[in-house]
C-alpha positions as CSV (number, residue, x, y, z in Angstrom):
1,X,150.8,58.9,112.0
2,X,149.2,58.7,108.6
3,X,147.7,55.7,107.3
4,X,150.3,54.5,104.7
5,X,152.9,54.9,107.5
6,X,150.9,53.1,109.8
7,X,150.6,50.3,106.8
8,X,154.4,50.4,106.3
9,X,155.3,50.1,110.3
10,X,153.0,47.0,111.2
11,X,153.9,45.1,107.4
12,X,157.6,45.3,108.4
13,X,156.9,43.9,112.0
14,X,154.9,41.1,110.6
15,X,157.1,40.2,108.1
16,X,159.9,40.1,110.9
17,X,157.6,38.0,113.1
18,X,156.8,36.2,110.5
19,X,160.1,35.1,109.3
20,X,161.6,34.8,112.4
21,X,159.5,32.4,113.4
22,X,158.9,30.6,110.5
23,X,163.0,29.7,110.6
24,X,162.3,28.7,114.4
25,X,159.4,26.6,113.5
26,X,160.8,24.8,110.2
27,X,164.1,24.4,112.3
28,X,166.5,25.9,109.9
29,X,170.1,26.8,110.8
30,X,171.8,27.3,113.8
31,X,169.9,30.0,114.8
32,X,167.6,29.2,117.2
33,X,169.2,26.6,119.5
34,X,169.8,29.0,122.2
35,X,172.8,27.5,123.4
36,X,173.7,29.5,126.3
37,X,170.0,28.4,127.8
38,X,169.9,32.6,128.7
39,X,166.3,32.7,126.9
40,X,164.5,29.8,125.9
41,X,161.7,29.4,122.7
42,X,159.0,27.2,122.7
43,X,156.4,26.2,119.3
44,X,153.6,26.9,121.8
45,X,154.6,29.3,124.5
46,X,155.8,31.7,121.5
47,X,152.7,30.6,119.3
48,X,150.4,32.0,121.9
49,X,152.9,35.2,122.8
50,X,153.2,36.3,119.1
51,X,149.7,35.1,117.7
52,X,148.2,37.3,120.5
53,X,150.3,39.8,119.2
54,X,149.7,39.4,116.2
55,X,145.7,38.9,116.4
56,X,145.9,42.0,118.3
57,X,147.9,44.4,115.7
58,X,146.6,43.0,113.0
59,X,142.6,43.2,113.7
60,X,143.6,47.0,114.8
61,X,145.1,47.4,111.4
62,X,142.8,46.0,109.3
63,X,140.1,48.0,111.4
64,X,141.9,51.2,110.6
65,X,142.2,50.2,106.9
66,X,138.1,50.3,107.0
67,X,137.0,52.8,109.3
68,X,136.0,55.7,108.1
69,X,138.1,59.0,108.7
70,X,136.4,61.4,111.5
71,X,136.6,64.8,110.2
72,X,137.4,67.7,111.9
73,X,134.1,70.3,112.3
74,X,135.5,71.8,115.7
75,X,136.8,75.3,115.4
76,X,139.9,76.8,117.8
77,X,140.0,74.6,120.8
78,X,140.8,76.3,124.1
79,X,144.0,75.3,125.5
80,X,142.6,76.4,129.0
81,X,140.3,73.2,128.7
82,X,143.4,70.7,129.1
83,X,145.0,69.9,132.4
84,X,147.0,71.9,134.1
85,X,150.0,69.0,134.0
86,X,149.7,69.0,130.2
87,X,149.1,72.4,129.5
88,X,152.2,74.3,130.3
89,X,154.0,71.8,128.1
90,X,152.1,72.2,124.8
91,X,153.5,73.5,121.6
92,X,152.2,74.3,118.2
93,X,153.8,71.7,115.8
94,X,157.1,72.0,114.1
95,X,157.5,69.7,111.0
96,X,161.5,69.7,112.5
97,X,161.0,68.4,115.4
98,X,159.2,65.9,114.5
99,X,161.1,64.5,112.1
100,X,163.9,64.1,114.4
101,X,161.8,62.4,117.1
102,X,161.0,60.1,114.4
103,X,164.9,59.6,113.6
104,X,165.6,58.6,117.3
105,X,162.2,56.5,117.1
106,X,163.6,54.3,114.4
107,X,167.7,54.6,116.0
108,X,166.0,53.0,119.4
109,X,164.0,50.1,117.5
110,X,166.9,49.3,115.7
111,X,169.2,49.3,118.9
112,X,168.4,45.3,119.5
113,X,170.3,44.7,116.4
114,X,173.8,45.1,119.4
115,X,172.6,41.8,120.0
116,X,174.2,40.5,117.4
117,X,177.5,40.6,119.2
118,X,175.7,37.0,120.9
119,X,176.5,33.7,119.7
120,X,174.4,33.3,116.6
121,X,172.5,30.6,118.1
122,X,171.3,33.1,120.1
123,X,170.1,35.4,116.8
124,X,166.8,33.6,116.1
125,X,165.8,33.8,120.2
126,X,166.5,37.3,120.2
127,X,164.6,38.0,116.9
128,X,161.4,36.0,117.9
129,X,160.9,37.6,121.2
130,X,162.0,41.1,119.7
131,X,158.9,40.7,117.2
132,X,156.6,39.5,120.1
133,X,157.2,42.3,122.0
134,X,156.4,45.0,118.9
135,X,153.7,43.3,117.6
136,X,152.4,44.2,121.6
137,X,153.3,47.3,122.2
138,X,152.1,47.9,118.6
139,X,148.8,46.9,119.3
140,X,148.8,48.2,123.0
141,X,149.2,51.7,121.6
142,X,147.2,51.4,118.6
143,X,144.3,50.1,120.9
144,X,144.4,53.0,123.2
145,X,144.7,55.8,120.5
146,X,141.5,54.2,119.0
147,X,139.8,54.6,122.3
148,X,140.2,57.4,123.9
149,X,140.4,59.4,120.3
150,X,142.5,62.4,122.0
151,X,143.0,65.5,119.9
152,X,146.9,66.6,119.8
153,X,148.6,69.5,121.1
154,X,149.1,71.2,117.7
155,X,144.9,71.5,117.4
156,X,144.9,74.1,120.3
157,X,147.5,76.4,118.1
158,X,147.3,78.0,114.7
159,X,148.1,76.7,111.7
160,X,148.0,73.0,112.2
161,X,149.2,70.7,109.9
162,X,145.6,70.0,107.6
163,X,147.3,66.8,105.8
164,X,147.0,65.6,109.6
165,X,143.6,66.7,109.7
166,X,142.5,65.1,107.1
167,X,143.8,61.7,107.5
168,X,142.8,61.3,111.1
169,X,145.8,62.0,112.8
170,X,145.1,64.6,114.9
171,X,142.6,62.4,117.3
172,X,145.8,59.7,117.8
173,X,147.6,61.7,120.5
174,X,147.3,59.0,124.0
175,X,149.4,57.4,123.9
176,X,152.7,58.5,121.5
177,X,153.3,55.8,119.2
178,X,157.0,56.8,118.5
179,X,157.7,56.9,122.4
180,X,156.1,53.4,122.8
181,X,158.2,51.7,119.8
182,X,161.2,53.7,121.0
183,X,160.9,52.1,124.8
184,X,160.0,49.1,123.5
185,X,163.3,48.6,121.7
186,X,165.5,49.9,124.3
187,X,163.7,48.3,127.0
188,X,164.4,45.0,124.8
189,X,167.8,45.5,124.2
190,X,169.1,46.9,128.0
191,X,167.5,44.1,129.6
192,X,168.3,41.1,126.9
193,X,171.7,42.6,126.8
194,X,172.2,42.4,130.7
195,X,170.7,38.5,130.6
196,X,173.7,38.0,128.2
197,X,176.3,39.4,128.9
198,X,176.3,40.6,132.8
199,X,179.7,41.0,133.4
200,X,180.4,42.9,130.1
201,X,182.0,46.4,130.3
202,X,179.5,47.7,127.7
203,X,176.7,46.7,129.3
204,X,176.2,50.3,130.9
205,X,177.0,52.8,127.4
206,X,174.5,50.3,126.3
207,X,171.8,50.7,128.6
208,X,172.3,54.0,129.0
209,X,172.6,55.1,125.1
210,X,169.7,53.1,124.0
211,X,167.2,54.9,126.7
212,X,169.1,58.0,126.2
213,X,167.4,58.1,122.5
214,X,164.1,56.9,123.9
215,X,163.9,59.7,126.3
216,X,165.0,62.0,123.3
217,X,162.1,60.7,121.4
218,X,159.8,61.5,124.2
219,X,161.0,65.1,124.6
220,X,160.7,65.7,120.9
221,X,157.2,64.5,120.3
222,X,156.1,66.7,122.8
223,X,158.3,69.9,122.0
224,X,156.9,68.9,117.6
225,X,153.5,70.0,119.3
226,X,152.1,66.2,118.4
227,X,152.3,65.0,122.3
228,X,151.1,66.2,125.8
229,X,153.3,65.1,128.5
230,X,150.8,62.1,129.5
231,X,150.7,61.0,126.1
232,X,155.0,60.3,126.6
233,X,154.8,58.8,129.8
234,X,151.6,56.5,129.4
235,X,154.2,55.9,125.7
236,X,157.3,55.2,127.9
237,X,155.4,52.8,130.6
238,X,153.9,50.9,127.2
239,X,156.6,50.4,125.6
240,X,159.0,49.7,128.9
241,X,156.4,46.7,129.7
242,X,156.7,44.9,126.7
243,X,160.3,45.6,126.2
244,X,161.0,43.7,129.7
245,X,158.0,41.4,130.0
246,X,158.2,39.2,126.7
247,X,161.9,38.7,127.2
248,X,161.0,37.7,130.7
249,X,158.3,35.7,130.3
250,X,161.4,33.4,128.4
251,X,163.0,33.2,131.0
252,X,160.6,30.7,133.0
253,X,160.7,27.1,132.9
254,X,158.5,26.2,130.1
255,X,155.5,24.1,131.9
256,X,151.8,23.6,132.2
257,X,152.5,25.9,135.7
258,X,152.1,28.8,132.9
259,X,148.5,30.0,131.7
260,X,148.1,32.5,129.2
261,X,144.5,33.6,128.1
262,X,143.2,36.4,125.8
263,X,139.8,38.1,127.6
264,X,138.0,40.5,126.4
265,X,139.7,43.1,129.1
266,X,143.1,42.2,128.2
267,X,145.7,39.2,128.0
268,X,145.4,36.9,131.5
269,X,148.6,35.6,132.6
270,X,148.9,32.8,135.2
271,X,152.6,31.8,136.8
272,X,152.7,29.1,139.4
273,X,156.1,27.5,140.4
């Protein structure tokens, strides 16, 4: 992903974290009361959820912003040098393809908005924990691609795109960014959508169409040449996690039983009953 689209993404998930909770917060509306007690939101509990979130994307993006492009001074890269596993799956890029992975990306972060078909107390709960959870698999994502710095499929074939080159975007492949945001949101919506309404006839199409255009993404970031199959999956388990596990974690009774620390290694969570 180039840098202006990477700018674009994380502004419009900050301004929906932003103003989502800024409405919870300030206590406007009707929004936010959460009357069917399905989900629960708490000034703290969510403060320390999305700020980490937030902290997280948003030192990752302003590091991007500043760090130097890495140019490319490699010639042909042998495709015999990747893993069997990834190998047989790897495609020269196709500008197509990619564009449609990217249409199914932005169809499976928008599926949460079927939640709307809640009570509209419920709307403000829903939106809060939605942003929580993109602001982490954001950052999850963005985190890894900065560290392991993996070159994409499309730089063992001819003719790779050079406007990728040049920006940077060819060391981003682990994991896919558009297969973790697509998870993410489907993820969100399959399991909020069961908390609310478990008895509901839709609840399967639901499910089951949301993932469907996750998946879909998956396939097409590798088939567009800018994935390896590890790249999806380690995508897909990202963006599964924090689709499930912020929604969860509103699930518990609020209380000092829960402990929630940011380490250097990662985010510490600590549940006792």
């Amino acid at each position: 992903m180039s840098r202006c689209k990477l700018r674009l993404r994380f502004t419009a998930v900050v301004l929906l974290f932003v103003a989502s909770t800024s409405f919870c917060f300030a206590g406007i509306g009707d929004f936010f009361e959460g009357k069917s007690q399905v989900f629960k939101l708490d000034p703290v509990y969510d403060g320390i959820i999305g700020g980490g979130g937030l902290a997280l994307s948003g030192g990752l993006f302003i590091y991007d912003f500043f760090a130097p492009v890495e140019e490319f001074t490699g010639g042909h890269l042998e495709l015999n040098e990747v893993n069997s596993f990834d190998r047989w799956a790897a495609r020269p890029y196709s500008k197509p393809l990619h564009i449609t992975g990217t249409v199914t990306e932005v169809i499976a972060m928008a599926a949460p908005l079927a939640l709307f078909a809640t009570d509209k107390s419920e709307w403000g709960v829903w939106a809060v924990m939605y942003a929580e959870s993109l602001l982490w698999a954001n950052g999850i994502k963005e985190a890894l691609k900065f560290s392991v710095r993996r070159e994409r499929p499309y730089m063992y074939f001819d003719d790779a795109p050079q406007n990728k080159i040049d920006d940077g975007d060819y060391l981003k492949s682990f994991p896919s960014g558009h297969t973790t945001m697509a998870f993410n949101g489907a993820v969100f919506l399959s399991y909020t959508f069961s908390k609310y309404f478990p008895e509901s006839k839709w609840k399967i199409p639901v499910i089951a169409g949301s993932l469907s255009m996750a998946v879909a993404t998956g396939v097409q970031r590798i088939l567009s040449g800018n994935h390896f199959i590890t790249d999806v999956l380690a995508g897909a388990a990202i963006g599964s996690f924090t689709g499930f596990m912020i929604p969860f974690l509103h699930t518990l009774p609020k209380s000092k039983n829960l402990d929630i620390a940011v380490a250097p290694s990662g985010v510490l969570f600590r549940y006792s009953y």
